[in-house]
VOGU-3710 file (C-alpha; in Angstrom, 3 decimals, decimal comma):
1> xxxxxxxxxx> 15,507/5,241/-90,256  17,572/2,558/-88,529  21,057/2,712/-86,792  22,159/0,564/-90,009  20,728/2,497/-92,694  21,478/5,873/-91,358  25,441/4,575/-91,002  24,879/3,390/-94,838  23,732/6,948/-95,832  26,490/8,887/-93,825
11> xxxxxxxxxx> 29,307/7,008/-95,124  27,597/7,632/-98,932  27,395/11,431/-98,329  30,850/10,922/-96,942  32,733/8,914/-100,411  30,508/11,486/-102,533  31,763/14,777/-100,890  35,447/13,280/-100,865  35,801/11,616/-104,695  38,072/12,632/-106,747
21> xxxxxxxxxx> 38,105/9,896/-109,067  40,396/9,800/-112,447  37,242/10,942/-114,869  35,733/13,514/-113,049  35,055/16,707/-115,015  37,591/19,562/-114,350  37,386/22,193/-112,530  37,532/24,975/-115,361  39,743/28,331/-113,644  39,790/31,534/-115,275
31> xxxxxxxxxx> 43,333/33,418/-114,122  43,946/37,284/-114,718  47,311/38,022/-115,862  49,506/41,054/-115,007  47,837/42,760/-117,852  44,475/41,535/-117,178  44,307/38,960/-119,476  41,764/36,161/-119,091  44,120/32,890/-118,975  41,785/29,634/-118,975
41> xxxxxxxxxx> 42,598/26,471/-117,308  41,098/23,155/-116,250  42,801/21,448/-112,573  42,087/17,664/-112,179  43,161/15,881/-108,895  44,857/16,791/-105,503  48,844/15,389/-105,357  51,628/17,848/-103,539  53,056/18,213/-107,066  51,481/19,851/-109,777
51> xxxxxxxxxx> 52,424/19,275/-113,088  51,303/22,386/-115,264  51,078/21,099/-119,026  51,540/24,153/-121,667  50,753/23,540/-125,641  52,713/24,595/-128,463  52,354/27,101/-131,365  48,619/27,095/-132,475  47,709/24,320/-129,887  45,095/24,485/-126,939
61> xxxxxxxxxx> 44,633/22,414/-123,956  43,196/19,803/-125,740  46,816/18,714/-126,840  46,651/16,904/-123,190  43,384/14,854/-123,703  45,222/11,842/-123,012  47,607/12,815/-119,963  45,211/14,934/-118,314  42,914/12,081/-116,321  46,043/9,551/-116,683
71> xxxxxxxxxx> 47,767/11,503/-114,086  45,351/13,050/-112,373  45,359/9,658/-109,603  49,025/11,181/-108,577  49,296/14,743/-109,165  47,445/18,040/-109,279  47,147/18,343/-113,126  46,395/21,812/-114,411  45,984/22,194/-118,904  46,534/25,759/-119,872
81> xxxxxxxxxx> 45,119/27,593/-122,989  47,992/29,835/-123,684  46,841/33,620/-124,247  46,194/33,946/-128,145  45,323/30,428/-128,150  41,481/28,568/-127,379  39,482/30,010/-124,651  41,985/32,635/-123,202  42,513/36,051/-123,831  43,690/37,738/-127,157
91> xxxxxxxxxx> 43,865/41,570/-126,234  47,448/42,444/-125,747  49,667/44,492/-127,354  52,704/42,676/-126,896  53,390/38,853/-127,586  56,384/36,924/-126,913  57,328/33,724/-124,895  58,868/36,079/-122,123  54,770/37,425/-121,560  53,474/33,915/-122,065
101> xxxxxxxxxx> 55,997/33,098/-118,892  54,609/35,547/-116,896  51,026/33,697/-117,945  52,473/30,701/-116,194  53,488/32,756/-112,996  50,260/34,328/-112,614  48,141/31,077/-112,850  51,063/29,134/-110,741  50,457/32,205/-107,878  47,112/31,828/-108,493
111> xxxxxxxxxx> 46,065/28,369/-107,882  48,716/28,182/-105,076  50,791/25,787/-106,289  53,692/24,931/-104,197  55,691/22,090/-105,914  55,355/22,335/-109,811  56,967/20,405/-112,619  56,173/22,091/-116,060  55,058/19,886/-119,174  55,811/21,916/-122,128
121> xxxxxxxxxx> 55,404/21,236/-125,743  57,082/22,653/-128,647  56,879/26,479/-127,766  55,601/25,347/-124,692  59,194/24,179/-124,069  60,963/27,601/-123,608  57,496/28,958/-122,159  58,429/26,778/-119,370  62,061/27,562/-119,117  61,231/30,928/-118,562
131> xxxxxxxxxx> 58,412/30,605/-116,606  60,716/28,425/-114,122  63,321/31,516/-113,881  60,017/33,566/-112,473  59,064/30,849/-110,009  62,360/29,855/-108,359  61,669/27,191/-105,570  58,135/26,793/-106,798  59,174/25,310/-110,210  61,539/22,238/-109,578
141> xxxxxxxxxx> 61,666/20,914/-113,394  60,391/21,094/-116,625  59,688/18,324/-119,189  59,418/19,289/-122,629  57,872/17,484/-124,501  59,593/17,162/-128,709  61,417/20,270/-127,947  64,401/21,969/-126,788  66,246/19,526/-128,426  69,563/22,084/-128,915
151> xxxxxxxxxx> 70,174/25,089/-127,049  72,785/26,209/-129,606  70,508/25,022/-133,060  69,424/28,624/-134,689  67,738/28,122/-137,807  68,413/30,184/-141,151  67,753/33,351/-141,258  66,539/32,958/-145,100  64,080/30,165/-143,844  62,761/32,231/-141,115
161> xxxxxxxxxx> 62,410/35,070/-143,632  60,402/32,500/-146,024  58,471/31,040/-143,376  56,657/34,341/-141,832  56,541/36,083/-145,063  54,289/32,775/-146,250  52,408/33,259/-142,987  51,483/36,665/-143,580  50,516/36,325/-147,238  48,449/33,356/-146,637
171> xxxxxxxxxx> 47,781/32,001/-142,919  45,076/29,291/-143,439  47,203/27,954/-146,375  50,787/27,654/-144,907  49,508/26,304/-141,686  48,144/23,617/-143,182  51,434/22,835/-145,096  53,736/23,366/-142,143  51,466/20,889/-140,074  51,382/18,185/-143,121
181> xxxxxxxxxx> 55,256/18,202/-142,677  55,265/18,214/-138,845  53,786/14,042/-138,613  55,559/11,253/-140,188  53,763/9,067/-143,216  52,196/6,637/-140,854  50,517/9,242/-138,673  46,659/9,445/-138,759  45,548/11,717/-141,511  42,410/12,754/-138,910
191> xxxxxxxxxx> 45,001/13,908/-136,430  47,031/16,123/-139,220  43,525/17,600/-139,952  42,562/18,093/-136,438  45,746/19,869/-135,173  45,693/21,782/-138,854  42,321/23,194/-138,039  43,058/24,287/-134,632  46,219/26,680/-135,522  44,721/27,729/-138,911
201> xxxxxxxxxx> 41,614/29,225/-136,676  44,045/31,335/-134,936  44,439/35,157/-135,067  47,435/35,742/-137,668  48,896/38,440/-135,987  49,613/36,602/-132,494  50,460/33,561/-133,919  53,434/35,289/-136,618  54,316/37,628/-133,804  55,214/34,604/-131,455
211> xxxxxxxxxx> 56,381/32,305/-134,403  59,110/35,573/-134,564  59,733/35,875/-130,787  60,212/32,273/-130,870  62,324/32,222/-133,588  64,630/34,679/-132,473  65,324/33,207/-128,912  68,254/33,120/-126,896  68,117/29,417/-126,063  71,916/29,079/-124,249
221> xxxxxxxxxx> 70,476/31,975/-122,090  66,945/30,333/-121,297  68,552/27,038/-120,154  70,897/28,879/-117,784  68,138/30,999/-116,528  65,202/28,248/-115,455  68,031/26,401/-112,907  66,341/23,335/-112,494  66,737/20,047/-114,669  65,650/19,882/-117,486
231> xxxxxxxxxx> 64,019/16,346/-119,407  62,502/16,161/-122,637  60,503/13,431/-124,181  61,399/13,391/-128,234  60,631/12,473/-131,240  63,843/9,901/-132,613  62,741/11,519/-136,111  61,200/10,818/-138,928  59,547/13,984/-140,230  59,899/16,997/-141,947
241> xxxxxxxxxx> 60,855/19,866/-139,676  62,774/17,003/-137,243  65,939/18,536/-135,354  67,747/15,279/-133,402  68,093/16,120/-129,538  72,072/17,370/-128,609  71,872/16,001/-124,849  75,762/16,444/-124,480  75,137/20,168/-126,358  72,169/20,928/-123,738
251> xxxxxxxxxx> 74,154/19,497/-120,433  76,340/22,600/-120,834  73,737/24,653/-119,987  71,569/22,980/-117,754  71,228/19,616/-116,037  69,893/17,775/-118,886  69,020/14,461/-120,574  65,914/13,262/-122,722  64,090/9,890/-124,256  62,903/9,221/-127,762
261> xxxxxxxxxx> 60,058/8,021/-129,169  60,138/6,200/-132,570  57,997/6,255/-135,342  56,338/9,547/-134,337  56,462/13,388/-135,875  55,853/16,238/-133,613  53,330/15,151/-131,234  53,723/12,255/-129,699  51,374/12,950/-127,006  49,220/12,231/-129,043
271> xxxxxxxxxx> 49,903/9,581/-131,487  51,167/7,643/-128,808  49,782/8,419/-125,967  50,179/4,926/-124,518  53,703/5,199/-125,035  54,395/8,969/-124,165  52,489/8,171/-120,567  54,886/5,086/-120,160  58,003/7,706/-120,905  56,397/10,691/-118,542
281> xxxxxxxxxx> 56,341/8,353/-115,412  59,675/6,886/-116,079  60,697/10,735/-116,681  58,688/12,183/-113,026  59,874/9,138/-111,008  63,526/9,849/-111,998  62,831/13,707/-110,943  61,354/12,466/-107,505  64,891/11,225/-106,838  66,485/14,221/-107,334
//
């Protein structure tokens, strides 16, 4: 082999060992949790901050298919499967956002994450909040993402009566009713049916016992506790179960401010991804400031 072709060759072996292109496939991680449980993850790219993305109620990591390569170019990007929820664990006696938290920690400690911003989603939301308060100078913000929108909103305790007590007498059938209400008229009826699917497969008795935990949260307490800022990407409304964001409400509690999207329902991650990327990197450069 010539001088020439044997450069050619090392500095091939050389790009292939070193890629880490926006596309590759994952790496898929399987954390143990303090109890044991199996908590699945996927980690894309290599920036000093990580940004941890956590799904809602009845989600999965899949919730992320569009932010997951997007910002993999800039940051260490890690999708959870909450426990109770896709390819994570589902033996545990005890389930409540305070033991989801500790999920976070123990996949945070374990990947050896230094600098991490948490993306959190609906329940994700005061997942992260929590989470933060157990990773103090690890966790230096969380996002959430059409949530925490008012740290003093508690709904009625007749509609939270109504709401599990449907759950428990039929599952399958109130999901799909709760998630018909949770996108706005315009939304794609194959994305209703997709996200309907994916918390109707779940196991009842996690999913009602968190719905309750979640429920039944001290919000005021959960903002004080993570002490880092908080931003939030919302929905400007538009749907059924819509609560509008209280920034002044929320800024007595923590350092707090958000951004709306129009013309979406509960996910707008996903039915505008375009947009909701646009917002997240407006959202993380602002944090870099701080």
């Amino acid at each position: 082999m010539s001088l020439r072709l044997a450069g050619i060759a090392t500095l091939t072996a050389c790009l292939v060992l070193t890629s880490t292109a926006v596309g590759d496939e994952p790496v898929k991680k399987t954390v143990k949790a303090g109890d044991g449980l199996t908590i699945a993850c996927d980690v894309r790219g290599k920036g000093d901050t990580a940004l941890v993305f956590l799904h809602g109620w009845g989600g999965d990591r899949e919730y992320w298919k569009n932010q997951a390569d997007a910002f993999a170019a800039d940051y260490t990007v890690v999708t959870v499967d909450q426990a109770g929820h896709g390819a994570s664990g589902k033996d545990r006696k005890t389930w409540t956002v305070e033991v989801l938290a500790g999920d976070v920690e123990a996949v945070v400690k374990d990947l050896g994450l230094k600098r991490v911003i948490l993306v959190g989603h609906s329940m994700g939301g005061p997942v992260s909040l929590m989470a933060a308060k157990k990773l103090p100078g690890k966790v230096v913000a969380v996002v959430g993402v059409d949530t925490l929108q008012d740290a003093e909103f508690k709904r009625p305790e007749e509609l939270v009566k109504s709401l599990t007590a449907g759950l428990e007498k039929d599952f399958k059938g109130m999901v799909g009713g709760m998630f018909g209400g949770m996108l706005t008229e315009k939304s794609d009826p194959k994305l209703k049916d997709w996200l309907g699917a994916k918390a109707a497969s779940r196991d009842p008795a996690i999913a009602i016992a968190l719905m309750k935990d979640l429920f039944a949260l001290d919000q005021t307490a959960a903002f004080k506790g993570a002490g880092v800022p908080v931003r939030c990407i919302n929905s400007s409304g538009g749907y059924q179960f819509f609560t509008p964001t209280a920034v002044e409400t929320n800024k007595k509690y923590a350092d707090f401010d958000a951004v709306t999207i129009p013309d979406v329902g509960h996910y707008p991650m996903l039915e505008k991804p375009k947009e909701f990327n646009e917002k997240l990197r407006d959202v993380l450069k602002g944090l870099a400031k701080k």
